[in-house]
C-alpha positions as CSV (number, residue, x, y, z in Angstrom):
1,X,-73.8,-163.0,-73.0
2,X,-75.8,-166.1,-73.0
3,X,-74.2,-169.4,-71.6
4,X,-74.3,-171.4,-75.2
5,X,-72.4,-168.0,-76.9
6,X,-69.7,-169.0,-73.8
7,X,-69.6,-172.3,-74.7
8,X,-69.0,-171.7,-78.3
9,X,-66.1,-169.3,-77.6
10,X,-64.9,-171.4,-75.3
11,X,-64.8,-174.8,-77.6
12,X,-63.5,-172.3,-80.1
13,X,-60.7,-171.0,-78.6
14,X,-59.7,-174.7,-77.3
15,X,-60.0,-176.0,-81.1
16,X,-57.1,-173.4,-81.9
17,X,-54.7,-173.8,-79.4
18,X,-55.0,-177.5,-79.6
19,X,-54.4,-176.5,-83.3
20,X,-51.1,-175.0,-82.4
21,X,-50.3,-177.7,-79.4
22,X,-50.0,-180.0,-82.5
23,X,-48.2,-177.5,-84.8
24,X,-45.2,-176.6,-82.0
25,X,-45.5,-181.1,-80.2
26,X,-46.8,-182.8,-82.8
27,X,-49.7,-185.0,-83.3
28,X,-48.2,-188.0,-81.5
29,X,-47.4,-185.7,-78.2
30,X,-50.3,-182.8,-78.1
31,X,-52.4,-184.9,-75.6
32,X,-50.1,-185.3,-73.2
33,X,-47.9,-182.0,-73.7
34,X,-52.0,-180.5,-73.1
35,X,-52.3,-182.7,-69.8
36,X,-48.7,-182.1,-68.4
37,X,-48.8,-178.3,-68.8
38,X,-45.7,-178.3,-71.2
39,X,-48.8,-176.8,-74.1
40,X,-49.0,-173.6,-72.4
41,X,-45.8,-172.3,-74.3
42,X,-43.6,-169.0,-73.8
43,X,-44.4,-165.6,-73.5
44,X,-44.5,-164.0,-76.5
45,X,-45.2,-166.8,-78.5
46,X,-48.5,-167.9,-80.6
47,X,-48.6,-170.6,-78.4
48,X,-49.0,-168.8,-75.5
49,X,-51.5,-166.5,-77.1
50,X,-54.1,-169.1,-77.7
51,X,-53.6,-170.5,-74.4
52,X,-54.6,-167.6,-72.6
53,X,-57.7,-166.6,-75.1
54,X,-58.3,-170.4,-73.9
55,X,-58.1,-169.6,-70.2
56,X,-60.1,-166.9,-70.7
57,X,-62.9,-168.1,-72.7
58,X,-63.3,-171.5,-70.2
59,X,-62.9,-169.0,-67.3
60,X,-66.1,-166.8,-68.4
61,X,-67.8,-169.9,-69.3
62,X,-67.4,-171.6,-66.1
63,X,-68.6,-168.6,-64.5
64,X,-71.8,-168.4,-65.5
């Protein structure tokens, strides 16, 4: 998979769990719910589902 393809997944992915940070924190707190680990949510939850497709997608970007 090429490095751009990676990148695009990767901003992607991070567009839709920062879509849900704001959903579950709110607009006001997504930032810093993001940058204090309190966005990574629950097991089980959608919140938590987008954060790892997240991980994931920076993680096989940053390896390349």
């Amino acid at each position: 998979m090429s490095k751009l393809k990676l990148l695009q997944d990767s901003t992607a992915a991070d567009k839709a769990w920062m879509t849900e940070v704001r959903n579950v924190f709110g607009e006001r707190d997504a930032g810093m719910a993001r940058f204090h680990g309190r966005a990574t949510g629950e097991p089980g939850t959608r919140l938590r589902e987008l954060y790892d497709c997240y991980v994931k997608a920076r993680d096989a970007y940053e390896a390349q």
